[in-house]
C-alpha positions as CSV (number, residue, x, y, z in Angstrom):
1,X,9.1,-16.7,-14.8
2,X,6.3,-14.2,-14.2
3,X,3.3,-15.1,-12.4
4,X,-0.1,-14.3,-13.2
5,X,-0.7,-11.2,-11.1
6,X,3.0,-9.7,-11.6
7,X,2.7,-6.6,-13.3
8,X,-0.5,-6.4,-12.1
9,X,-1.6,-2.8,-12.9
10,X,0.9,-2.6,-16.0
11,X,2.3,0.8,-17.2
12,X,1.7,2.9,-20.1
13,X,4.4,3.6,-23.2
14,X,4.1,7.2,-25.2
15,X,6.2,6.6,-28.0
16,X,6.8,10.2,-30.2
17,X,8.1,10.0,-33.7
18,X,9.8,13.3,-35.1
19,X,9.9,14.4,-38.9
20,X,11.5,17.4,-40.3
21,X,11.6,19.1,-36.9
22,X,7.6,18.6,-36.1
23,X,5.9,15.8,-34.0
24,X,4.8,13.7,-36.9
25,X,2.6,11.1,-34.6
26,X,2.0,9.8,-31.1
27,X,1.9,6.2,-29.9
28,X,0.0,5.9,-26.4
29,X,0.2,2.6,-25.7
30,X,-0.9,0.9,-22.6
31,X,-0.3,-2.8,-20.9
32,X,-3.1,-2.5,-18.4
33,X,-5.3,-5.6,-18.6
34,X,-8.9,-5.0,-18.5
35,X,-9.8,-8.7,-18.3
36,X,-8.4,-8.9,-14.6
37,X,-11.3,-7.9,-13.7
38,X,-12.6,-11.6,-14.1
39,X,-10.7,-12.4,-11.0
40,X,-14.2,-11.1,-9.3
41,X,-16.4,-13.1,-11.5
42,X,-17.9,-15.7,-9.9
43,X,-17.8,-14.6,-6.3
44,X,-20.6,-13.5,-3.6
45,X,-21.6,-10.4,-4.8
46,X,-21.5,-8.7,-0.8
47,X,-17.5,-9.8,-0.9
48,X,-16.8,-7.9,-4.2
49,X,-16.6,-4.2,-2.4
50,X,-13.8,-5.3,-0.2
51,X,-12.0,-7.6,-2.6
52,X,-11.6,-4.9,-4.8
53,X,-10.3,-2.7,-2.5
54,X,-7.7,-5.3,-1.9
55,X,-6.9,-6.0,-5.6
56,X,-6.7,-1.9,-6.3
57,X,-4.0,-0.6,-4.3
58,X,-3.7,3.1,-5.9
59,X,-7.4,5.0,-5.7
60,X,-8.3,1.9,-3.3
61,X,-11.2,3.8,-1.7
62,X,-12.6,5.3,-4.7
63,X,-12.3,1.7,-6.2
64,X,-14.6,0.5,-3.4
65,X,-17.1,3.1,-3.2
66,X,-17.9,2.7,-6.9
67,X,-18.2,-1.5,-6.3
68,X,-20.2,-0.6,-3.4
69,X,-22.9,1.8,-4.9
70,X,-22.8,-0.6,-7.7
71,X,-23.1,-3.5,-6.0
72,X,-26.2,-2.0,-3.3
73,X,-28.0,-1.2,-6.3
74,X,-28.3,-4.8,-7.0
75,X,-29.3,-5.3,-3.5
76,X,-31.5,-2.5,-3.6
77,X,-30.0,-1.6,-0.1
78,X,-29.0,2.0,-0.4
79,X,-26.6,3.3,2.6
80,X,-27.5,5.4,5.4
81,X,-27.0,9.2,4.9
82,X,-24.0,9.1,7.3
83,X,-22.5,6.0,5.7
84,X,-22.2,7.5,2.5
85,X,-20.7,10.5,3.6
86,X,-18.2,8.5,5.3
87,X,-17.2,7.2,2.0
88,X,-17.2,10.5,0.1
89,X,-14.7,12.1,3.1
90,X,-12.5,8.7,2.5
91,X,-12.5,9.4,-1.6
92,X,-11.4,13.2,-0.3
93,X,-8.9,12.0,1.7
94,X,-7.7,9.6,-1.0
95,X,-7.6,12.5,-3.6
96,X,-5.9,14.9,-1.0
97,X,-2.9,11.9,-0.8
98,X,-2.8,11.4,-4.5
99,X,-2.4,15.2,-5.4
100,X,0.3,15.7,-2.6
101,X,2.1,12.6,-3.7
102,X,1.8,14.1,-7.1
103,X,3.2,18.0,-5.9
104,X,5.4,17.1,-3.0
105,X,7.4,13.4,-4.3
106,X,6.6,13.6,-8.2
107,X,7.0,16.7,-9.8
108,X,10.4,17.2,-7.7
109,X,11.9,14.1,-9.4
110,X,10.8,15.4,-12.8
111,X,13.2,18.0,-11.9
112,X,15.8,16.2,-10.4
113,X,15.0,17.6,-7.2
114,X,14.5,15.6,-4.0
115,X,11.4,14.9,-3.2
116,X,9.7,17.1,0.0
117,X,9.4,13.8,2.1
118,X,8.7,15.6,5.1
119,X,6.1,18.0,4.0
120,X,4.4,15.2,2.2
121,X,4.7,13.0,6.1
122,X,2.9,16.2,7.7
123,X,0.1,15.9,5.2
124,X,-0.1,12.1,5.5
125,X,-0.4,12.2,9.3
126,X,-3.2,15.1,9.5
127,X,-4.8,12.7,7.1
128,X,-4.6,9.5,8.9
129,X,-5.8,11.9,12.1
130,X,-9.3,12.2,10.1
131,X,-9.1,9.0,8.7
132,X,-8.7,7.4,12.4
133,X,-11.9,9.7,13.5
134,X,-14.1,8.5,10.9
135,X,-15.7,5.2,12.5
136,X,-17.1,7.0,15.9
137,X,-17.9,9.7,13.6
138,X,-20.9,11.6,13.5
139,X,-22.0,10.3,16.7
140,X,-18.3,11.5,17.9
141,X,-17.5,14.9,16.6
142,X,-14.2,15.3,14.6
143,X,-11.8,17.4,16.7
144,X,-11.8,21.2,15.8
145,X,-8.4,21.2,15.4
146,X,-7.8,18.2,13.4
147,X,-8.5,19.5,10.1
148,X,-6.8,23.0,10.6
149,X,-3.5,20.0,11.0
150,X,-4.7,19.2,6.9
151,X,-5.3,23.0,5.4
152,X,-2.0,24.0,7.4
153,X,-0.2,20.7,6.2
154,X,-0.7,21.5,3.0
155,X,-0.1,25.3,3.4
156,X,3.5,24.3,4.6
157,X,4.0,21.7,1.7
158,X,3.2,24.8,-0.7
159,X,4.9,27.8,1.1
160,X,1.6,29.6,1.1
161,X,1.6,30.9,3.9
162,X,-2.0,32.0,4.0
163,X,-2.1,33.5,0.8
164,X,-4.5,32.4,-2.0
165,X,-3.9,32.4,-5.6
166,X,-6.5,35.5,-6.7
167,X,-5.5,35.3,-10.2
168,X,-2.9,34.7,-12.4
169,X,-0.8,37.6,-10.8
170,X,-0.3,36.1,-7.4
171,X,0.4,32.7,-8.9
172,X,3.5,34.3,-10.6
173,X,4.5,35.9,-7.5
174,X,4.3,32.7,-6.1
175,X,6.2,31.1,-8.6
176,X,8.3,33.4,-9.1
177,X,9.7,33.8,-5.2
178,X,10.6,29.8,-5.9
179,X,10.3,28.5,-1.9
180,X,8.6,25.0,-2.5
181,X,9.3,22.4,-5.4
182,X,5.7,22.7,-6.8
183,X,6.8,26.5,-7.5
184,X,9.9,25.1,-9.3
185,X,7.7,22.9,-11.3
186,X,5.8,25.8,-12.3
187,X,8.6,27.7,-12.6
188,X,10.6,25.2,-14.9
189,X,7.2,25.4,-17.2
190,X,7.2,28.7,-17.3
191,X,11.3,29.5,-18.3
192,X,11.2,27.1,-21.1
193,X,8.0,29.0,-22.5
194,X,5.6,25.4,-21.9
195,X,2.7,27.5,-20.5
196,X,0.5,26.4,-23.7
197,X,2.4,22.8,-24.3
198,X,0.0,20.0,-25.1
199,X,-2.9,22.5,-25.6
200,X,-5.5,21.3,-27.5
201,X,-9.4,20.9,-28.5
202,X,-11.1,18.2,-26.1
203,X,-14.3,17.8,-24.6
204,X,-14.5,16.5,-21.0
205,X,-16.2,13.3,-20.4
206,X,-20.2,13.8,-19.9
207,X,-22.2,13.5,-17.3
208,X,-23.6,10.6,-19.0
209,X,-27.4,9.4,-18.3
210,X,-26.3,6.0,-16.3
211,X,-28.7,4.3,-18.8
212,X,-26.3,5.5,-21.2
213,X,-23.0,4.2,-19.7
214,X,-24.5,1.2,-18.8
215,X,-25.6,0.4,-22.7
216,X,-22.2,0.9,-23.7
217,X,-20.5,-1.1,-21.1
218,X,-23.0,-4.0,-21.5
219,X,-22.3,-3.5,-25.4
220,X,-18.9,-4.2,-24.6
221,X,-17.8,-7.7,-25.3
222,X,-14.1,-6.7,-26.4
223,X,-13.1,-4.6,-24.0
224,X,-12.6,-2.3,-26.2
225,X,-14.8,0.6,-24.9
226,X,-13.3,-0.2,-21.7
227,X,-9.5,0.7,-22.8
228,X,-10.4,2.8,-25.7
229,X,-13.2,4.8,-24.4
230,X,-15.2,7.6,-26.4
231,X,-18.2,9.3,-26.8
232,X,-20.3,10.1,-29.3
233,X,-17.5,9.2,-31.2
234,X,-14.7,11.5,-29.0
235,X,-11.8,11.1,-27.2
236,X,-12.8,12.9,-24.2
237,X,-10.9,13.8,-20.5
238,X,-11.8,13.9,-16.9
239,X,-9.8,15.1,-13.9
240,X,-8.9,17.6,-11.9
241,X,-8.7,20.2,-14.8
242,X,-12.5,19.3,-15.6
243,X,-13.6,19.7,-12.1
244,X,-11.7,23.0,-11.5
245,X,-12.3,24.7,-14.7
246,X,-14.8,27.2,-13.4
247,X,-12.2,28.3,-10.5
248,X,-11.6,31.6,-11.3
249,X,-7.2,31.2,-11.6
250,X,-8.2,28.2,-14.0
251,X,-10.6,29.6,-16.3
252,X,-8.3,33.0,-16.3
253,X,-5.5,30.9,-17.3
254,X,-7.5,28.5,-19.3
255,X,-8.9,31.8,-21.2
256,X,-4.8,33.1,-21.6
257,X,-3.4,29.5,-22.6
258,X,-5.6,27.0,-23.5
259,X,-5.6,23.8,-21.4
260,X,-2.1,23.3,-22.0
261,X,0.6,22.7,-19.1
262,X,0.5,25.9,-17.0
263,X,-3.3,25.6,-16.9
264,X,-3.1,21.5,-15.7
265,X,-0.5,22.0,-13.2
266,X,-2.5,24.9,-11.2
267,X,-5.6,23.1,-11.3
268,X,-4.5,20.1,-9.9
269,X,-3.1,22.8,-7.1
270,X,-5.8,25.2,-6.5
271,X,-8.3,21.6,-6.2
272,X,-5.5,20.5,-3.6
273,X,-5.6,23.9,-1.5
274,X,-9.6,23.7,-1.6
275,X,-9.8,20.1,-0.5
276,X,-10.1,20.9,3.3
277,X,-13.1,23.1,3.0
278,X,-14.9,20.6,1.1
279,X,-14.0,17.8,4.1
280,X,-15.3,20.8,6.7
281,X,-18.6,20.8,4.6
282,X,-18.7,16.7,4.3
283,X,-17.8,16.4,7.8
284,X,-20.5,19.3,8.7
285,X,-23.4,16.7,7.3
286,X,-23.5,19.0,4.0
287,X,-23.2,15.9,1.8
288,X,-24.4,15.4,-1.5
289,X,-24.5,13.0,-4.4
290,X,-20.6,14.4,-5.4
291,X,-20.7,11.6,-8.7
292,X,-22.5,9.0,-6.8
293,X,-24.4,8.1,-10.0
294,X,-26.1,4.6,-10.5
295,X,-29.1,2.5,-12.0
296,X,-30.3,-0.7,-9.9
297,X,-32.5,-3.5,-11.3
298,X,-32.4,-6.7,-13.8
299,X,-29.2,-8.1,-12.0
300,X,-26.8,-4.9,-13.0
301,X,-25.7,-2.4,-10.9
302,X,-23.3,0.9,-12.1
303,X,-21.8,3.0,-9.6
304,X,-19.8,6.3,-10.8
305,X,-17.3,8.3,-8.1
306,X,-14.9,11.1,-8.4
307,X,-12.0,10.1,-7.8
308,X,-8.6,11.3,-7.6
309,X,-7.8,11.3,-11.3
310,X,-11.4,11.7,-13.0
311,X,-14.3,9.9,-13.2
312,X,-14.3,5.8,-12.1
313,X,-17.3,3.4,-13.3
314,X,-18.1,0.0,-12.2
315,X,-20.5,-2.1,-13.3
316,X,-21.5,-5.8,-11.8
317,X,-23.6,-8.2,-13.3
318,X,-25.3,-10.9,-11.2
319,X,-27.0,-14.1,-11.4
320,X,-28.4,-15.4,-8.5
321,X,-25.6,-14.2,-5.6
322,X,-22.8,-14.4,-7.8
323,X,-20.6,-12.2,-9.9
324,X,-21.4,-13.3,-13.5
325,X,-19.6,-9.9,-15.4
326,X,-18.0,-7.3,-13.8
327,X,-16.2,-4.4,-15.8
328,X,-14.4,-1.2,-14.4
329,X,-13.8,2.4,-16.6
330,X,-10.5,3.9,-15.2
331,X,-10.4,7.7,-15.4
332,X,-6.5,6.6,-16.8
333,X,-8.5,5.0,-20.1
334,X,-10.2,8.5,-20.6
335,X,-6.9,10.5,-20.2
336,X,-4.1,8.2,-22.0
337,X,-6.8,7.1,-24.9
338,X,-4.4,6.6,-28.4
339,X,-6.5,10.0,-29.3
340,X,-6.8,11.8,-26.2
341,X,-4.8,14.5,-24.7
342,X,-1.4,13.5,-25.4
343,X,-2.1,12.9,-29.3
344,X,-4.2,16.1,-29.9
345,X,-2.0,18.4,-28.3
346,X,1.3,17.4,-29.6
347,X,1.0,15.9,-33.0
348,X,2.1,19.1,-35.3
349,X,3.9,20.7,-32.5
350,X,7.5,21.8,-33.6
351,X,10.4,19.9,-31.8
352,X,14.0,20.5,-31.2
353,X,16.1,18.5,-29.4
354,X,14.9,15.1,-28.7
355,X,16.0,14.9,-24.9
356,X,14.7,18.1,-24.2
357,X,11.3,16.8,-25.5
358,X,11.3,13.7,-24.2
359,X,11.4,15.6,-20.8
360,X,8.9,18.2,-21.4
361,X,6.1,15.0,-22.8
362,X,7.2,13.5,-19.7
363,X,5.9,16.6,-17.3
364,X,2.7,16.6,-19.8
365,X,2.2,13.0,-19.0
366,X,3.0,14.0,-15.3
367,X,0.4,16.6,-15.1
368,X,-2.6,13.9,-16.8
369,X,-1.3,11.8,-13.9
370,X,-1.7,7.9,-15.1
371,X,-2.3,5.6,-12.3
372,X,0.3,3.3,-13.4
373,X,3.7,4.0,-14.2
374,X,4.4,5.1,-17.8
375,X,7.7,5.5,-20.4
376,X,8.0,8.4,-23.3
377,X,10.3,7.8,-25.9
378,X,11.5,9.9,-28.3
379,X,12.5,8.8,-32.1
């Protein structure tokens, strides 16, 4: 028998049905369980922060910034300048993990490849080097050399070797010379003509007005906005391709194919390569708000981060010290919505084999990244 908190973070199901030879409909379906987030009602509101960072194993430091700004709002005890630096480095570190688990273990295995263990190890261990460094830190300068380790870490995991990605010109030469698994991936995508699979019309998620946000969570008594979440009436997306879509390569390719596969896969790559220059300016004191939106007052407090996968919300409700509602807005729900990406850009699409498609959805759903684990079936 299953206990209560097995299959805790639950998985999501893409079911395609074919007609004729075209993708007559999409089924995303998810099993995640927005009401597990009741498990925090009722406690102390100062033990929340680290609880959740206990109960949220994947994006765990994201997931505690946002209940942290959240939950200082209440306490109207904003952190020092340097503390919340030293949460936005963590989240950077966090997202520089997640996108080389992602490039080095994940998109190998989509190709039945072995994964790069060892290149992923390097970049782990000039991570934990930094992360190690961050409690004597700013007092104790980070060593100089320690995130050259990173940027060169990552170099190696990608066969860069020094080069940048100009335009879309060098990215085929990269690809095209085949030396890492990421340029496989690529490569794979761009053999079986998938540059523009999955494109399709969708707005990225807002920069809402907290107020905003914080009307429709409160609003929310089914959970429904929660695990189905639009607005102004759209399915929208957050991510890496939001946040790199100005990047020259992206827009270029963005401009040439839409924001189907090609486009998703290099901007989760070219936000990877420029990770360690944003740590040298976070870790140089030039820090900033980076999604660190929030209201404070009447008991609620709503903190928004950046994390790894798109934009995270939590919002805590309070009455007297305790937890009395507490609500969380995965970047996941944005991505993997019933009428989000997956849906708009395949429905209507022309299919062949089955297996072959079943494949080619699953590196779509690869490149949206879910945080859970998901299925695609193909009937």
């Amino acid at each position: 028998m299953k206990g209560p908190w097995e299959d805790l973070e639950g998985r999501i199901m893409v079911a395609v049905h074919l007609e004729r030879g075209y993708v007559a409909d999409v089924t995303v379906a998810s099993t995640r369980r927005p009401e597990l987030c009741r498990a925090l009602e009722g406690m102390p509101v100062k033990a929340v922060p680290s609880m959740v960072a206990l109960l949220f194993h994947v994006c765990s430091a994201a997931q505690e910034c946002a209940a942290r700004i959240a939950c200082e709002q209440i306490a109207g005890l904003p952190p020092t300048a340097g503390e919340q630096s030293r949460r936005q480095i963590r989240v950077v570190l966090e997202t520089v993990r997640e996108h080389a688990w992602a490039v080095c273990i994940e998109w190998p295995r989509r190709l039945g490849m072995a994964p790069e263990v060892e290149a992923f190890a390097g970049i782990r261990s000039a991570l934990r080097a930094i992360d190690e460094g961050l409690p004597d830190w700013p007092d104790k300068p980070m060593e100089e050399g320690t995130l050259r380790a990173l940027a060169q870490a990552i170099d190696r995991a990608l066969a860069l070797e020094g080069r940048v990605w100009e335009g879309p010109g060098a990215l085929h030469s990269w690809v095209t010379a085949g030396i890492c698994p990421a340029a496989h991936f690529l490569q794979k995508v761009r053999d079986e003509d998938l540059a523009e699979f999955g494109r399709c019309s969708l707005r990225p998620v807002p920069d809402m007005i907290a107020w905003d946000l914080d009307g429709a969570l409160a609003a929310d008594v089914d959970h429904r906005f929660v695990s189905r979440p639009e607005w102004e009436g759209d399915a929208c997306e957050t991510g890496p391709l939001v946040r790199m879509s100005g990047h020259p390569l992206v827009a270029e390719l963005w401009q040439r194919y839409g924001n189907g596969l090609l486009t998703r896969l290099a901007a989760r790559l070219v936000e990877l390569v420029g990770l360690p220059p944003r740590l040298g300016q976070l870790l140089d004191g030039l820090s900033g708000n980076d999604g660190v939106l929030g209201i404070g007052g009447n008991g609620v407090g709503l903190g928004q981060v950046e994390a790894a996968r798109g934009r995270l919300a939590h919002r805590v409700k309070v009455e007297g010290d305790r937890v009395s509602r507490y609500q969380i807005l995965a970047p996941t729900e944005w991505n993997f919505h019933p009428r989000g990406p997956l849906w708009r850009g395949l429905v209507g699409r022309p299919a062949g084999n089955a297996d072959i498609l079943r494949r080619q959805v699953g590196f779509l759903a690869v490149a949206l990244d879910p945080c859970v684990a998901f299925t695609v079936q193909v009937t």
